[in-house]
Structures are given as structure tokens and as C-alpha cells.
TIKOL-567656 format. One record per residue (C-alpha): residue in one letter; z, x, y. Coordinates in steps of 0.5 Angstrom, whole numbers, padded with zeros to 4 digits, always signed. Example, Ala and Ser with C-alpha at 12.3 -4.5 7.8 and 13.67 -1.06 7.14 Angstrom:
<balums>
a+0016+0025-0009s+0014+0027-0002
</balums>
This chain:
<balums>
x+0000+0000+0000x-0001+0004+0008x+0005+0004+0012x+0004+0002+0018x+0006+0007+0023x+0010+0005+0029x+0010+0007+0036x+0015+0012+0038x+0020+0007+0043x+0020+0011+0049x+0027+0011+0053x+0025+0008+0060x+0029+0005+0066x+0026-0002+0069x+0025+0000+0075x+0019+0006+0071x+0015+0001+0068x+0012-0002+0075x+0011+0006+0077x+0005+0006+0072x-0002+0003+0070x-0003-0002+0066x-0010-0001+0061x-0013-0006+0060x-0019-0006+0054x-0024-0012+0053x-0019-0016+0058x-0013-0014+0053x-0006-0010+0054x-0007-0003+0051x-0002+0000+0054x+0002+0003+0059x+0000+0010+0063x+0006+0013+0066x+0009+0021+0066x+0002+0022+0063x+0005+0018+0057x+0001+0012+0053x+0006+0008+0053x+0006+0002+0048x+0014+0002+0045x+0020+0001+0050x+0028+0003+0049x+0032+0000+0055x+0039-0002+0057x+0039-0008+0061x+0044-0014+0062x+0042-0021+0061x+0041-0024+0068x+0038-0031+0066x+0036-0035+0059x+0032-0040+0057x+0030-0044+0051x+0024-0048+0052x+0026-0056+0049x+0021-0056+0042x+0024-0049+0042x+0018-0045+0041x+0020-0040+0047x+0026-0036+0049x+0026-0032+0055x+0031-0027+0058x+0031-0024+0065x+0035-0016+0064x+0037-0012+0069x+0039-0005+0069x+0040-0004+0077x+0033-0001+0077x+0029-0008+0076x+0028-0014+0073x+0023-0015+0067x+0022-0021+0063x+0023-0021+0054x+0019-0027+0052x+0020-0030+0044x+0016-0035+0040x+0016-0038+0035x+0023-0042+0032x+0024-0036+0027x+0023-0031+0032x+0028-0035+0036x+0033-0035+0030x+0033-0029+0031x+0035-0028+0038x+0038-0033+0041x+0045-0031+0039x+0045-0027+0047x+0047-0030+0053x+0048-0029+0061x+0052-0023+0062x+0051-0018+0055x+0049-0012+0056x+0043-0011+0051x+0039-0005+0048x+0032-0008+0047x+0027-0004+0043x+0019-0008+0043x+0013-0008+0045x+0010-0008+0052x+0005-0014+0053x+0001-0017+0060x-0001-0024+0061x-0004-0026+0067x-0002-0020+0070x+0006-0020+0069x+0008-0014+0065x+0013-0017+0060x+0017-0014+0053x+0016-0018+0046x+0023-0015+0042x+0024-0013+0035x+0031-0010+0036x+0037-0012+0039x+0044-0010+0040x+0049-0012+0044x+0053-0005+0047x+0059-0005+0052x+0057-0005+0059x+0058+0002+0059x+0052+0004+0056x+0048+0002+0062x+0051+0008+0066x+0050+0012+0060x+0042+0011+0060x+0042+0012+0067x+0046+0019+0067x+0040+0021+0061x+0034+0019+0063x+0036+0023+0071x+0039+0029+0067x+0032+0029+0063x+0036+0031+0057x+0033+0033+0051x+0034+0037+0045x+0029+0043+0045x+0025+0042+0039x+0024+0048+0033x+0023+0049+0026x+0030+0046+0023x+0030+0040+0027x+0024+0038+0025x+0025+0039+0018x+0031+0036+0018x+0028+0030+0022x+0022+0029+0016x+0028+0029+0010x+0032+0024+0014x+0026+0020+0015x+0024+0021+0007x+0031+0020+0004x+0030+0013+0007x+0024+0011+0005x+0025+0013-0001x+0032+0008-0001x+0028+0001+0002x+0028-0001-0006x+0035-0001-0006x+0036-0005+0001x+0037+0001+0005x+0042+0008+0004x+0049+0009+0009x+0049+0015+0013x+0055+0018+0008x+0050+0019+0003x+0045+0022+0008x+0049+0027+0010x+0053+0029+0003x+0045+0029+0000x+0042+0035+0006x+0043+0042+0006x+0044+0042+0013x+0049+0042+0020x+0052+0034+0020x+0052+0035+0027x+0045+0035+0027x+0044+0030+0022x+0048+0025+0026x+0044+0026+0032x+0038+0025+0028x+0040+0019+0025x+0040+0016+0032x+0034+0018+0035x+0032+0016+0029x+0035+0009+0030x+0033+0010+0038x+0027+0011+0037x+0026+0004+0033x+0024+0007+0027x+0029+0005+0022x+0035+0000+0023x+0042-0001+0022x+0043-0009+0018x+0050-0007+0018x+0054-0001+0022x+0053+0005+0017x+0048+0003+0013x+0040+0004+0015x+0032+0002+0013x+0026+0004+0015x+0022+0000+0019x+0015+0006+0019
</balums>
């Protein structure tokens, strides 16, 4: 079966979305230029600043802020909205999605979203100011790829906890766990309960 591969979520303030360019092919979204960057996945940290439901429940919408601007999430569908409708005016939420334009309105269609503590808002400001970064080299690439390979390989058992990770690879536990959250950062796997992963590809 092909794996489908997913574009990495780039972290990202609001407020840079509306710095770069749209591109538009055959009257449809490609993707986001910015920072000479294609931009089709986004992370970002925002507070929930208005919710709607449609009546018939097809749609849900949520206004989010991060002081740097305001972004609407749009979702369809009652499954999609099952899954998401849980959030409310106020929660600070990380949303990993695709970027979307409709009638020239840029918008976020989510794959994941967490509640996090109002605290991470000054967290990601600090990061993406500071421009951190870890500088990339051999080990942590390889690292990288067998975190990547353990988990995949464990999606026929429903997933595999970070413990095993860390006791199954010959490496620094410091560097696991930080890769292991960019993984998860970065929307190529998920936490279906605290310390527990799955692929997402």
C-alpha cells in the first residue's frame, strides 16, 4: 500500500500568514509562500476567541488569536465536527492543519487539536522570536529515522509508548524525547492518550 507523505506543520505566528503570498494554480490553493518557504501545513498556539455551529450541524468555526492576528478554523461534515466540537471560547489550543483559501479568505482546515495551558501562547512567541532551533547533524538525523521506523512499525499493535522507544534505541534519552516532540510537533504522529504515539505519515 503507498504511504502518503504529509507535509511538515510549520510553526508559525498569525499574524506571519497574512505576510506571505497565496499560490493559486487552476483557480485552487497550492500553498502559502513565506520566508522562501512553500507553506501548505501549519502549528500554531492561539486562544479561541469565537465558536460557531451551523443549525443542521455541518459546519463549525473557530475565530483563534495569538495577539499577533486573527485566523478563522473551519470544519465540515458531523463526523469531522464530532471531533472537534469539544473546544470553547477562551481555550488555548494548539491546531496542527492545512492551510485553505476560499474567496480570497485564508483559513485552517485541523487534523489535530489539543488544549494546552495559556502559557504556551508566551512559549511559542519566545521560540519563533528567539528562532530556535536544533542544528542538524548525522546522529540526529539518524535518531530521527528510527523513532520514525519503531513507530511505524508498531501501528499494527495500535501505537507504542514513548518508555519503549526510549529503552529499545541505543541513544541519549534527551535526544529521543526531544525528537519525539518535534515528531508529534510537527503533525507526523499523534498522542491518542498521554504517552502513547501513532503514525499519521
Amino acid at each position: 500500500m503507498e504511504t502518503i507523505k504529509r507535509n511538515i506543520a510549520y510553526k508559525l505566528r498569525i499574524g506571519s500568514l497574512f505576510h506571505g503570498k497565496s499560490v493559486i494554480e487552476s483557480e485552487r490553493f497550492r500553498f502559502l509562500e513565506y520566508n522562501s518557504r512553500k507553506i501548505i501545513r501549519v502549528n500554531i498556539i492561539a486562544n479561541i476567541v469565537e465558536k460557531y455551529i451551523s443549525d443542521d450541524r455541518r459546519y463549525l468555526a473557530y475565530n483563534i488569536d495569538d495577539a499577533s492576528g486573527q485566523i478563522r478554523m473551519k470544519v465540515f461534515g458531523e463526523e469531522e465536527i464530532r471531533k472537534f466540537e469539544q473546544f470553547s471560547q477562551g481555550d488555548t489550543i494548539m491546531i496542527i492543519g492545512n492551510l485553505k483559501s476560499y474567496r480570497n479568505e485564508l483559513y485552517i482546515m485541523p487534523e489535530i487539536i489539543k488544549k494546552l495551558d495559556p502559557s504556551y501562547l508566551l512559549v511559542r512567541k519566545l521560540e519563533i522570536e528567539n528562532n530556535i532551533e536544533v542544528k542538524d547533524n548525522n546522529e540526529i538525523r539518524a535518531v530521527r529515522d528510527q523513532i520514525i521506523d519503531i513507530i511505524k512499525n508498531a501501528e499494527n499493535q495500535g501505537g507504542v509508548d514513548t518508555e519503549k522507544i526510549v529503552m529499545d534505541m541505543n541513544a541519549d534519552p534527551g535526544l529521543i524525547n526531544a525528537e519525539i516532540r518535534k515528531i508529534l510537533e510537527e503533525g507526523l504522529a499523534y498522542e491518542p492518550r498521554p504517552g502513547r504515539i501513532r503514525y499519521l505519515g
